[in-house]
C-alpha positions as CSV (number, residue, x, y, z in Angstrom):
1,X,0.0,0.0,0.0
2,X,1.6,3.2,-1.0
3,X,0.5,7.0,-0.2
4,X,-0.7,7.3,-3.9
5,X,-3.2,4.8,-3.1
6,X,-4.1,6.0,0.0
7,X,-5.1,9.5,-2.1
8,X,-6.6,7.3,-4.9
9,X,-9.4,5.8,-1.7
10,X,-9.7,9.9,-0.9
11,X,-10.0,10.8,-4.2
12,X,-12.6,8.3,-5.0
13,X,-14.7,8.2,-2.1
14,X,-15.4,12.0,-2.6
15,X,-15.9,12.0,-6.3
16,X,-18.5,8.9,-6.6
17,X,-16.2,8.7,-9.9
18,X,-13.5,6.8,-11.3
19,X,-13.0,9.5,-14.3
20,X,-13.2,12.3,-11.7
21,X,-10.7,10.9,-9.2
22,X,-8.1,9.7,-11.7
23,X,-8.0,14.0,-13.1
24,X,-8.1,14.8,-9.3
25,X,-4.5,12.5,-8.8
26,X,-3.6,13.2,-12.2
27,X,-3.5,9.8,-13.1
28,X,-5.1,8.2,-16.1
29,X,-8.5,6.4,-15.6
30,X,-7.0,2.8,-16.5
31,X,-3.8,3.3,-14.0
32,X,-6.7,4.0,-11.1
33,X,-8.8,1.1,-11.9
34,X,-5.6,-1.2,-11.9
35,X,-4.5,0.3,-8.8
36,X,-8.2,-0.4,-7.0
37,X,-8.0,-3.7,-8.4
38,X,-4.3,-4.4,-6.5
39,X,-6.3,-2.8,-3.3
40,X,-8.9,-4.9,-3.5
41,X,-6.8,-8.2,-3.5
42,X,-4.6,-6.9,-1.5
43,X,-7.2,-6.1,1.4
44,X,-9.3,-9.2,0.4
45,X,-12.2,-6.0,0.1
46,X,-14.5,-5.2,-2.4
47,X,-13.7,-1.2,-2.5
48,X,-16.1,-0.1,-5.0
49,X,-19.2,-1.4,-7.4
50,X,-17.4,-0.3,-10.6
51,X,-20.1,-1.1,-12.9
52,X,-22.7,0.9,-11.3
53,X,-23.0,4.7,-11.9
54,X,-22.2,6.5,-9.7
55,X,-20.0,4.5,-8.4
56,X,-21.4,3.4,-4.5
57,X,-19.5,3.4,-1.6
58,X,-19.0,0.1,-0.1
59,X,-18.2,-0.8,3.6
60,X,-14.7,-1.6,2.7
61,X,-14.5,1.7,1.5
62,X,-16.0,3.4,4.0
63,X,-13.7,1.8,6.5
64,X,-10.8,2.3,4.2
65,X,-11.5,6.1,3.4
66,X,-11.4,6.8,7.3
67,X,-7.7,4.8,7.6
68,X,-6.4,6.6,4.4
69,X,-7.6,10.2,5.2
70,X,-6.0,9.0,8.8
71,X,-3.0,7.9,7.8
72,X,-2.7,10.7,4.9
73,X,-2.5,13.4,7.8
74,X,0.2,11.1,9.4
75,X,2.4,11.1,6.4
76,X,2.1,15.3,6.1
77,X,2.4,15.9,9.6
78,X,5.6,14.2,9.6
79,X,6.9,15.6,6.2
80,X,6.4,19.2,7.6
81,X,8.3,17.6,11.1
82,X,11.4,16.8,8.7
83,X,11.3,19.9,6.6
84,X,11.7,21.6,10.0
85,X,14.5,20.5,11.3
């Protein structure tokens, strides 16, 4: 799990929209499904219900949204630690 896919979970779970949250992480649309794919076997988790529009939250996604925005703030709050020392 990297930090881009913890912003592709954000970007998704606010957009409702695969098309939308790949131009929000400036990633193509393809790149984001294969990357929710690899989540989703990864976590054993269905994230989303890609072939319904818009796309519906699921509980894996729900769950997953609160440990990426979570762990999202972790990774900035230490960045701006290191940049100030």
């Amino acid at each position: 799990m990297t930090l881009n896919e913890l912003k592709f979970i954000v970007a998704l779970a606010k957009a409702h929209n695969f098309r939308k949250a790949a131009e929000a992480c400036f990633v193509s649309q393809p790149a984001l499904s294969l990357a929710v794919k690899k989540l989703e076997d990864e976590l054993g988790v269905l994230l989303l219900e890609a072939s319904v529009r818009p796309t519906p939250l699921t509980s894996g996604l729900r769950a997953y949204w609160w440990l990426s925005v979570t762990l999202l703030g972790v990774a900035v709050a230490a960045l701006g630690a290191l940049l100030r020392l």
